[in-house]
Structure formats: structure tokens, C-alpha cells
C-alpha positions in Angstrom: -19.2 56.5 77.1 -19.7 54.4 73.9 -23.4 53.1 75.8 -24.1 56.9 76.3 -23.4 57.6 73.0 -25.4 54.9 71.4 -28.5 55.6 73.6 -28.5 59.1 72.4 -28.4 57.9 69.0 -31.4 56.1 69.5 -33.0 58.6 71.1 -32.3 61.2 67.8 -33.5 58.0 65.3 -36.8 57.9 67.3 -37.5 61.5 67.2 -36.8 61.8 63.7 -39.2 58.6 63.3 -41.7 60.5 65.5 -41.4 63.8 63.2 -41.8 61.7 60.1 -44.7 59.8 61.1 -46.6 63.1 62.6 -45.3 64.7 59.9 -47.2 62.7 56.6 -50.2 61.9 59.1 -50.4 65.7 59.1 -49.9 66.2 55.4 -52.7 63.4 54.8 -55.3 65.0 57.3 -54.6 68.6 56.0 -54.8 67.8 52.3 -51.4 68.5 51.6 -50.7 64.9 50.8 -53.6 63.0 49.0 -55.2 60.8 50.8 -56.3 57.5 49.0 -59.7 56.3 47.6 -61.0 53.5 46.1 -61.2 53.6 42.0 -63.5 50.4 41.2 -64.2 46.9 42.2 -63.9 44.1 40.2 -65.7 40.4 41.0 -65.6 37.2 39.5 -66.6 33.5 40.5 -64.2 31.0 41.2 -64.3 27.0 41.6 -67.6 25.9 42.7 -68.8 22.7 45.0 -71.9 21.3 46.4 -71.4 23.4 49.5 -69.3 26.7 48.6 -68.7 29.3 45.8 -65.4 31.0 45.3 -65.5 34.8 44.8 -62.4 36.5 44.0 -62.7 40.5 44.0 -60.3 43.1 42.8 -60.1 46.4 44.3 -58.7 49.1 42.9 -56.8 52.3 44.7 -55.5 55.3 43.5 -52.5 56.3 45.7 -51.4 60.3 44.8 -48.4 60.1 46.9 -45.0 59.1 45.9 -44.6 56.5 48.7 -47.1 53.4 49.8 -49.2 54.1 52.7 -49.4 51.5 55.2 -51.4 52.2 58.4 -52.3 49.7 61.4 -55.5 51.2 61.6 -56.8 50.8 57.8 -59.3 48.4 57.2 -61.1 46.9 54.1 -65.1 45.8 54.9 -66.4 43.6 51.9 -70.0 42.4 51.9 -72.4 40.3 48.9 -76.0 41.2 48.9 -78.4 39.9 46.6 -82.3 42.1 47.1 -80.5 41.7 51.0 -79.8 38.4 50.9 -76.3 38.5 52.3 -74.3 36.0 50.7 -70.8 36.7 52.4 -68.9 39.2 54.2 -65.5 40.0 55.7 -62.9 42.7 57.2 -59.1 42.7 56.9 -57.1 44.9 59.3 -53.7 46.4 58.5 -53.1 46.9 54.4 -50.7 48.4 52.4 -51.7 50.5 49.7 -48.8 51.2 46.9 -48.1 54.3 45.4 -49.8 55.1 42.5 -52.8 52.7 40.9 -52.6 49.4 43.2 -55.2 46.6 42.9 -56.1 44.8 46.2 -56.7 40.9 45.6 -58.8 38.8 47.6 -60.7 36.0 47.9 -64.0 35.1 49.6 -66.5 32.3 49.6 -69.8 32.1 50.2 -72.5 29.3 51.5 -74.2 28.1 49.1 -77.4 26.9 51.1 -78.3 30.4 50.7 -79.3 30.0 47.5 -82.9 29.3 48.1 -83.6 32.0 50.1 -82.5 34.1 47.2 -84.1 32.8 44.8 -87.5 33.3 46.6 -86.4 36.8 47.4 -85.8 36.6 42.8 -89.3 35.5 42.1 -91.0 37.7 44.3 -89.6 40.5 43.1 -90.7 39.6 39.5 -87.7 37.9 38.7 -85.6 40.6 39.7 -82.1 40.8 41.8 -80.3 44.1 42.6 -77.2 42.9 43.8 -74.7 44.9 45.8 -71.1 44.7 46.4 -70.5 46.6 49.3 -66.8 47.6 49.5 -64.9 50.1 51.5 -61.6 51.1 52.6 -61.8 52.8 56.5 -58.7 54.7 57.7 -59.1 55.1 61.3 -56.0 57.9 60.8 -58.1 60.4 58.2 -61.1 59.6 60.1 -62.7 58.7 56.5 -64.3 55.7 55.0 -63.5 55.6 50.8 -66.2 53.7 49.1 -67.5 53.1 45.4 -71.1 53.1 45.1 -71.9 50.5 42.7 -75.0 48.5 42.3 -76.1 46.0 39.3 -79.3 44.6 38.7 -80.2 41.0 37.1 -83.5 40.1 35.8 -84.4 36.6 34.2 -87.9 35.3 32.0 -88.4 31.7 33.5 -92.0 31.0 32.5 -92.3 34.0 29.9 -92.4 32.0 26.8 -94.3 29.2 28.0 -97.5 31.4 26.7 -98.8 30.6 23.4 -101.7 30.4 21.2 -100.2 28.0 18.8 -102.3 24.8 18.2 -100.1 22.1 19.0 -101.6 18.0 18.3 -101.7 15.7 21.1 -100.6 12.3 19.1 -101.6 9.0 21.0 -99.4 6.8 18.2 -102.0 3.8 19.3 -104.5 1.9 17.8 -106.6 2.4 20.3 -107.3 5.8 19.1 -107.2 8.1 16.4 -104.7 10.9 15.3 -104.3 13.7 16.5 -106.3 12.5 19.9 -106.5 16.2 21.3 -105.2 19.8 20.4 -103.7 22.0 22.4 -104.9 25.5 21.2 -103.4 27.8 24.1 -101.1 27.5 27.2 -100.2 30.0 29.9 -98.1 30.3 33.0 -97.4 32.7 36.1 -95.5 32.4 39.1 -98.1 30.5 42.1 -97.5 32.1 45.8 -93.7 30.9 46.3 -92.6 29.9 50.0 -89.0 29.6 51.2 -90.3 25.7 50.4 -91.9 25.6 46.8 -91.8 27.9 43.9 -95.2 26.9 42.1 -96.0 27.0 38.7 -99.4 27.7 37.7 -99.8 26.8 34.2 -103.3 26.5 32.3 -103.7 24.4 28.7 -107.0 25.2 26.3 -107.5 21.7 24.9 -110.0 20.9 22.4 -111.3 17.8 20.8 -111.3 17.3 17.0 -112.9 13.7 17.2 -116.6 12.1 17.7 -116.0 10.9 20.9 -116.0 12.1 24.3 -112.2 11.9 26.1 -111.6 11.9 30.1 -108.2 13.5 30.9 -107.4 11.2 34.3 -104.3 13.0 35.0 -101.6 15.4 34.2 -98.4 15.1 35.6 -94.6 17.1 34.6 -91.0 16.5 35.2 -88.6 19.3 35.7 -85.1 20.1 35.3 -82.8 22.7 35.3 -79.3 21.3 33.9 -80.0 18.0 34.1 -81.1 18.8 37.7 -84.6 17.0 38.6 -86.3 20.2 40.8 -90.0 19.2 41.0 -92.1 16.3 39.8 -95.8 15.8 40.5 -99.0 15.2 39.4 -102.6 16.2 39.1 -105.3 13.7 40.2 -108.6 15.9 38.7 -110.5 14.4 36.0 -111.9 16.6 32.8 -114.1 15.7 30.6 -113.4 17.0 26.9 -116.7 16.6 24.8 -116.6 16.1 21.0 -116.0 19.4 19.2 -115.6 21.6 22.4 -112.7 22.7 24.2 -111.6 22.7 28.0 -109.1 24.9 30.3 -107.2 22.5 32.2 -105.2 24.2 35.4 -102.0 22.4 36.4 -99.7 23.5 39.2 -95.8 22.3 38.6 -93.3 23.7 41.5 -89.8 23.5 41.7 -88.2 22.4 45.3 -86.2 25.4 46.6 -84.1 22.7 48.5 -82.7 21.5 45.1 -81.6 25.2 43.6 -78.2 25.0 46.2 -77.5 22.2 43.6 -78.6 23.8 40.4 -76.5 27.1 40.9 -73.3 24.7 41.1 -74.2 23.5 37.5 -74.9 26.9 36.8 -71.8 28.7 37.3 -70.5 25.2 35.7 -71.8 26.5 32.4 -70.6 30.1 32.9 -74.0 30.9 34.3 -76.1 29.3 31.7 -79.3 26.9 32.4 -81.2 24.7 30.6 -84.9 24.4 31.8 -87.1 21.4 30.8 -90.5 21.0 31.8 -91.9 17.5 30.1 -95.5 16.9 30.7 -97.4 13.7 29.9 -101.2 12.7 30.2 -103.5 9.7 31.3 -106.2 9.8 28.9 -109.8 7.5 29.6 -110.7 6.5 26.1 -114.4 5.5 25.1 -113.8 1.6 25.3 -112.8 2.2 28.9 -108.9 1.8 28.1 -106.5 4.4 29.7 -103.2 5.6 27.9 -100.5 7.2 29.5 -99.6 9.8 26.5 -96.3 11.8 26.3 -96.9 15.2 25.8 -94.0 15.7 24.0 -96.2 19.3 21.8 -96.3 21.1 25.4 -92.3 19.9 26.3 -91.5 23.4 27.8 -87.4 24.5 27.3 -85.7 28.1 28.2 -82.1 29.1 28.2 -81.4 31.0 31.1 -78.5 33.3 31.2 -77.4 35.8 34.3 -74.1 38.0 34.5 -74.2 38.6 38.2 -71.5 40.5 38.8 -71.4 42.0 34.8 -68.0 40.9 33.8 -68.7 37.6 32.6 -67.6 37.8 29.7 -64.6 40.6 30.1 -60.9 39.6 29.3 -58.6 40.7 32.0 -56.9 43.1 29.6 -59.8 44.8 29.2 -60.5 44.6 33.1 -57.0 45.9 33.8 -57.6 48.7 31.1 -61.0 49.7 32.5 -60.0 50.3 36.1 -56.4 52.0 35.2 -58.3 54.9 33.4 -61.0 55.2 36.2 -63.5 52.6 37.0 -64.8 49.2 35.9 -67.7 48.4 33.9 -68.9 52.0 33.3 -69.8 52.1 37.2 -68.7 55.1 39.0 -64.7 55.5 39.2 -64.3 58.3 41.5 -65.2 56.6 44.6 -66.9 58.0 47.6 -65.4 60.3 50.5 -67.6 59.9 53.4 -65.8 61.8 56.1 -66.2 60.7 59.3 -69.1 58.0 58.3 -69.7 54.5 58.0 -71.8 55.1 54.8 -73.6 52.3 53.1 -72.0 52.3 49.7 -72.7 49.5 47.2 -70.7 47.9 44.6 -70.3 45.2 42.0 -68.9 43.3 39.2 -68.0 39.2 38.3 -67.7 35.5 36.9 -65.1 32.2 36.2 -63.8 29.1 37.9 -60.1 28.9 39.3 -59.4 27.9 42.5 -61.2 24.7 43.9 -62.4 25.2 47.6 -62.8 21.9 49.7 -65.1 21.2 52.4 -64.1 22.4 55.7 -61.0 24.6 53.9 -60.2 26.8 51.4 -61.1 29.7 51.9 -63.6 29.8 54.9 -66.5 32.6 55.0 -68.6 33.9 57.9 -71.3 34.7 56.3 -73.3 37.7 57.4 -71.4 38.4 60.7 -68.8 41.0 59.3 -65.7 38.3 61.0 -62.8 37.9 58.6 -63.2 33.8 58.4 -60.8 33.8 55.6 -62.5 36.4 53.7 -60.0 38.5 53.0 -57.2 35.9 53.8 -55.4 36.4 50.4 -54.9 39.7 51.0 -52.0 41.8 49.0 -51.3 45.1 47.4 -50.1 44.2 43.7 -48.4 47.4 42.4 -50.8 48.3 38.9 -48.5 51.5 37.9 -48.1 54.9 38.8 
């Protein structure tokens, strides 16, 4: 009697469950209940080693119904791109969404021996990266994918100031010849063809002679950094002869080493995404007695301040982050977010930068890279409740 009783209990507590469940699912697919969407998506860079970069991304959901949705078959898809460069990816089954505004923290990392291959991608495209930040919310219930289109685009000036018409002096500080030895009435640069290799340089100095005597340039040769970072070193082994009162166009090629940039970005993101690039050149110079001087060039020392904002939030407080997304949206990017019924879609989106967490070799957290598995991706997971 009492086992009957019990069982038909059960049986009533399912079919209510049932009702319920069919009931909202219904209300969502009709319209009668919102349905989520995704409101903005915020990124910022983490801890940084020699072999991995931490991203940590915010997304932000708008919930219209008074209770949390969670469904077995959502599903979060999060992909970097850099001009299609794919830097990391990941998919996390099974969220919760709060009701109300929720924000939706993860983490991700991504290799940073890709680095290269963007950066050739960056100089090809005359120093130009669109970067995407390709987040979407899937609910295999609605049928629907919720996406925010957002895209950002980074541009930098490497070589840009290196032009000049300035006469600069070319002081050998010896005995063995007068002051200044040569002047250096023009210099120009541009990009050489770059391979996934070498990035060359190809830079060009108008030099002219002030003095009586014919001088016999043996050999130019540069040092680069970037950071403190030696990227390229090398020398020119042509000879040009500068006659007394006339001037010469030199052409020397300086190239940075692509296989060195994996470590540069670390010091990079170090400096809040600042770079210091130094190119120091120095001369062998054949004087009339037959003598050759190594001379510094310390007039043609080449220095830029680099500064990128990849994901455009570098220098946001996270006030002013919370703020943005609460009333709709971060960074001015579109806040409404992207129905596509029934579609994958191929949305964009982005945002950024600032170190926290440290990731270690062979741990924390792990990434995929381009083949859409979770690795960790996602592996921090977790509605945070942002108000109603």
C-alpha cells in the first residue's frame, strides 16, 4: 500500500517535471519567454611565458526571464583570429545562464609560436591586423546561435620615421681623419619581400663627402632589437667609393628573424604592449693612407616606440568595463548581439590586455589551438550573476 502510494507520487512529481520543462521550452521557442543573447565580449591578456599567453574573456548575456536558464545542449564556441591567423579556439558544453545581466568568465591560452606567422601575415598587409574575436552562444533547444559581431583593427608604423632628409655628420673621432668624415644627407626605408623566415629591411643612405679625399665605404653592417631583444644582425660586404665633393646612394638590407618575434611578443605584453625598436648601424671606412676604421654610426641609430591595443581595452578600468557592458555593449562595438536562427553564422568579436594568472609549461590552462576541442579553453567556466 505505502510502496503503491509512493510510486504514484513519483509518477505525479515526474509529470509535473515533464509539464514544466515542455512548458518553458515552449514559452522560449514561441517568444513568450525571452530567449537569451549575448550583449558584448570583453578580452584581456593574462600572464605571459616563453611558450604561452593567457587570455581571459568576459562574456556578457542578457537573460529576460526571471529564472536562470540552464540547458544540456547550450554551448559557447570562442575562437582568436588575427588577418586568419587563428591563435586559439575552444567549446564548452552545458552553461548556466542567470537571470538578468550575467557575465560568463573564461580563460584561454594560446601558442605563442604562432606569432611569426602573424606577423608576416602584419607586414604584408601594410602593417595591418584585423583581429576577430569570434564568440557565440548555440542553443541546440531554440535552434539559434546568439552572436556579437565585433571586429577591431590594429595598425603599426615600424620603418615610417626612418625617412629623412636631415643632414646628419658621420664623426670618425680619429686622428687618422678629419671631422665630420662623411654626411648623411638622406635615408629611406620600406618593407623587402618578407617570408615566413625573414622580414627584410631595405633601407638606402645619400652620403656625401665634404673633404679633399676620396673615401671607400668597405662595409655596412646593423644590429637590431626590439626590447632588448637581438632580432637580426648582418652585414653588407659591397664596396662604394665616395669621391671628394659628390654624393653616393648606398642600399643596405637589415631583416629581422621571424623565429625570434615568439620571444619579443612575451616582452611585449611585459610592457603593456609597448616596444622599443633599435636599429644601430656602424661602417668600415678605407681611408686614403690605406688604414680602415670601423666607425659607429651612432647619426643614423634608428629608435621607434611601438604601441598596439589588440583587443582595445588596454587601458580600461574594470569599473568602466562593468559599466560599459551593463548598459549594452563594450567598447562602442555593437551591444545587441546577433540572432542567427537556425545558423552557424560567422560572427566576429573583440576586445583586451593585462597580466594575472601565470601559465606553466605543460599546464595551466591548455589550448587546442585551431581545432575547435575544449583543451582547457573554456575550463574556468561560470555564470557570475552581474544584476537584473
Amino acid at each position: 500500500m505505502v510502496r503503491g502510494l509512493f510510486t504514484s507520487r513519483l509518477r505525479v512529481v515526474a509529470t509535473i517535471v515533464l509539464v514544466l520543462t515542455g512548458s518553458v521550452a515552449g514559452a522560449l521557442v514561441t517568444g513568450v519567454v525571452g530567449a537569451p543573447s549575448v550583449a558584448g565580449v570583453e578580452n584581456r591578456f593574462g600572464a605571459v611565458n616563453e611558450s604561452r599567453t593567457v587570455v581571459h574573456t568576459d562574456l556578457h548575456v542578457r537573460n529576460p526571464n526571471p529564472i536562470g536558464v540552464r540547458f544540456g545542449g547550450t554551448t559557447v564556441n570562442y575562437t582568436v583570429a588575427m588577418n586568419e591567423v587563428v591563435l586559439a579556439s575552444g567549446e564548452k558544453e552545458g552553461i548556466g545562464i542567470e537571470s538578468g545581466n550575467a557575465t560568463l568568465s573564461f580563460v584561454t591560452s594560446m601558442e605563442n609560436e604562432r606569432i611569426p606567422e602573424w606577423w608576416v601575415t602584419h607586414v604584408r598587409n601594410g602593417e595591418t591586423t584585423r583581429v576577430h574575436v569570434d564568440a557565440r552562444v548555440r542553443s541546440s533547444l531554440l535552434g539559434r546561435t546568439f552572436a556579437v559581431p565585433q571586429e577591431r583593427t590594429v595598425e603599426t608604423d615600424v620603418i615610417g620615421q626612418f625617412r629623412s632628409t636631415e643632414d646628419r655628420p658621420v664623426r670618425a673621432d680619429s686622428p687618422l681623419a678629419p671631422d665630420p668624415v662623411l654626411i648623411v644627407r638622406e635615408t629611406d626605408a620600406r618593407w623587402g619581400a618578407v617570408t615566413a623566415d625573414r622580414t627584410p629591411i631595405e633601407t638606402r643612405f645619400v652620403v656625401y663627402n665634404p673633404n679633399s679625399s676620396p673615401y671607400v665605404l668597405t662595409e655596412i653592417g646593423y644590429e637590431m632589437t626590439m626590447n632588448d631583444v637581438p632580432v637580426g644582425s648582418g652585414a653588407s660586404e659591397r664596396a662604394h667609393v665616395i669621391e671628394p665633393g659628390t654624393e653616393e646612394a648606398i642600399d643596405a638590407t637589415t631583416a629581422i628573424r621571424n623565429a625570434r618575434l615568439d620571444e619579443w611578443w612575451v616582452s611585449h605584453l611585459e610592457r603593456n604592449q609597448v616596444t622599443d625598436l633599435r636599429i644601430d648601424f656602424y661602417a668600415k671606412l678605407e681611408l686614403p693612407s690605406g688604414a680602415t676604421i670601423r666607425l659607429p654610426l651612432d647619426a643614423l641609430t634608428y629608435t621607434e616606440t611601438i604601441e598596439t591595443d589588440v583587443f582595445g581595452t588596454k587601458n580600461a578600468t574594470a569599473g568602466a568595463e562593468a559599466n560599459a557592458s551593463a548598459e549594452g555593449g563594450a567598447n562602442g562595438t555593437t551591444d545587441e548581439g546577433t540572432d542567427d536562427a537556425d545558423e552557424e553564422g560567422t560572427n566576429s568579436s573583440a576586445a583586451t590586455p593585462t597580466p594575472t594568472d601565470e601559465p606553466t609549461d605543460g599546464s595551466a590552462p591548455t589550448d587546442d589551438g585551431a581545432d575547435g576541442d575544449d583543451g582547457g579553453l573554456l575550463s574556468a567556466l561560470a555564470p557570475a550573476r552581474a544584476g537584473n
